[in-house]
C-alpha positions in Angstrom: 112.8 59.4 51.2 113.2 56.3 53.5 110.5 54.3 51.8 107.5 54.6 54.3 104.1 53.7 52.9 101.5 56.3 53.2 103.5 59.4 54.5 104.7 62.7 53.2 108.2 63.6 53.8 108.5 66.8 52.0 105.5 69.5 51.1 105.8 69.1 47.2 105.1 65.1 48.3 101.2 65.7 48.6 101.2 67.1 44.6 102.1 63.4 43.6 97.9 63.1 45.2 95.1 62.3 42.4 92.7 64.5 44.1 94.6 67.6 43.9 95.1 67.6 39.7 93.2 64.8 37.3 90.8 63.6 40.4 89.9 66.7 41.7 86.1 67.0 43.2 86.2 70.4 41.8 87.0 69.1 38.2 83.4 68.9 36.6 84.0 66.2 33.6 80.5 65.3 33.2 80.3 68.7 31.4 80.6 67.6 27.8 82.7 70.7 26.9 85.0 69.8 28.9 85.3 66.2 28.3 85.9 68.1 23.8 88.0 70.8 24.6 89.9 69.2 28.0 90.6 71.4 31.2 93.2 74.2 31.2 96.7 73.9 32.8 94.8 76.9 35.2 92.3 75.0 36.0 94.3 71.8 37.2 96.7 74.1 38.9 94.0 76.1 41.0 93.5 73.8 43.8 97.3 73.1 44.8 98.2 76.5 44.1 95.8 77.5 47.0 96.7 74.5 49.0 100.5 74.6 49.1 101.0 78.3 50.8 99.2 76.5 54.5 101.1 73.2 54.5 104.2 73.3 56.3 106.2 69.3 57.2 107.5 69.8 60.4 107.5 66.6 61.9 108.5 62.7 61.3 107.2 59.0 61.9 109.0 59.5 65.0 108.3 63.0 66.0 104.6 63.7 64.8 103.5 66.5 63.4 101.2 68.9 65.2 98.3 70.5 63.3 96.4 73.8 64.3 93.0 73.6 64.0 91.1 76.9 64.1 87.3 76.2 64.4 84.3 78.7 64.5 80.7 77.7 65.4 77.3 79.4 65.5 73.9 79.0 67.6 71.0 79.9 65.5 67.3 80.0 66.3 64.7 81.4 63.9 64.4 85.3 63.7 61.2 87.1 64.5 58.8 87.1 61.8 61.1 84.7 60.1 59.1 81.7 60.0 56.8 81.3 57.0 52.8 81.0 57.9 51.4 82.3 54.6 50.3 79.5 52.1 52.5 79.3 49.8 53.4 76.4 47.7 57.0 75.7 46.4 57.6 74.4 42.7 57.4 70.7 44.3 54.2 70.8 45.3 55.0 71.1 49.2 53.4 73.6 51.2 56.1 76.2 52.3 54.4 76.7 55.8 56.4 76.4 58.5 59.5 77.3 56.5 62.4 78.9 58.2 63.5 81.5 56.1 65.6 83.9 58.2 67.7 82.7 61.4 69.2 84.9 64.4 72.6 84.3 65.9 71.9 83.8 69.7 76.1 82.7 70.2 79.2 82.3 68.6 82.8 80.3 69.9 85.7 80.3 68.3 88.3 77.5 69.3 92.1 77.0 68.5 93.1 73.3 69.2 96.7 71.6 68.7 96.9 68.1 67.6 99.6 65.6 67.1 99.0 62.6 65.1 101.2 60.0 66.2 102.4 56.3 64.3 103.9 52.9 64.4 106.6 51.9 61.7 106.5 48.6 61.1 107.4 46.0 58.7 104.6 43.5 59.8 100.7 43.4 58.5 97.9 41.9 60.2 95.4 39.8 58.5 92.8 37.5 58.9 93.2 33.5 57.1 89.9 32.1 56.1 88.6 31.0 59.5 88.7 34.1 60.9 92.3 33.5 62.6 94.5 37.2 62.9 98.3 36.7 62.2 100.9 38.5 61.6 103.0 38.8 57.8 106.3 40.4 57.1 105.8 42.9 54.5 109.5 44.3 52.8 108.3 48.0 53.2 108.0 49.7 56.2 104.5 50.6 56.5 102.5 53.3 59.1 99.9 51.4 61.0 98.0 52.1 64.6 97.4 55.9 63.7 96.0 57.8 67.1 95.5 61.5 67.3 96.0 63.5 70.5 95.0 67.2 71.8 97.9 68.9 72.9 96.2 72.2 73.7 92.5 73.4 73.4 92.0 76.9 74.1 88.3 78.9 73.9 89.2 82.4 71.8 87.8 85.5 73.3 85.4 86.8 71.3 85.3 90.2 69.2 
């Protein structure tokens, strides 16, 4: 470790990250079973266990990582006969007319882009004083500022 704030040196780094055990979005503690009875050692282990087989440090402050981005999109229109014109109400009270209830795929793209997110390390902070004046204080840690990402390589996939 060389002490910079907000950066992961080694792969097991990111497990240190609330959201991935006690934080996790797909935690449900407003169940009150699980707020009695607590959450398995399964359950808080599900999410990093599926997350640590794709991550992969390669890079540094000084050499940025590059991240592969595989992207798939759809154009959809309605389908025939797949717009609702009957009466019906829904259990709000709306009328379900008009309703789009099956669609048709009219394209599809897949994309593979590679993307480098480069830094500054720096030991200095920027802040404002209370009239509004920026400046500039010397902080003891080095700290990652002035974040930019840029495309390496965009490529259009052929389709299957």
């Amino acid at each position: 470790m060389d002490g910079l704030a907000g950066t992961f040196e080694h792969a097991g780094d990111i497990l240190a990250a609330s959201a991935l055990s006690v934080r996790s979005p797909f935690l449900n503690w407003n169940d009150a079973a699980q707020q009695v009875n607590g959450i398995s050692d399964e359950m808080y282990e599900w999410l990093p266990q599926q997350v640590m087989s794709l991550l992969r440090v390669s890079g540094t402050p000084q050499s940025p990582m590059r991240y592969v981005i595989y992207c798939y999109g759809q154009a959809l229109k309605p389908a025939p006969n797949g717009i609702n014109t009957a009466s019906i109400t829904l259990a709000n009270g709306e009328s379900a007319f008009g309703m789009v209830t099956n669609y048709q795929i009219v394209a599809e793209s897949d994309t593979r882009t590679v993307v480098n997110f480069g830094s500054v390390v720096t030991n200095m902070v920027s802040t404002n004083d209370e009239f509004g004046n920026l400046y500039l204080l010397s902080h003891g840690m080095p700290m990652v500022t002035n974040n930019n990402a840029q495309i390496e390589q965009f490529n259009v996939l052929p389709s299957n």
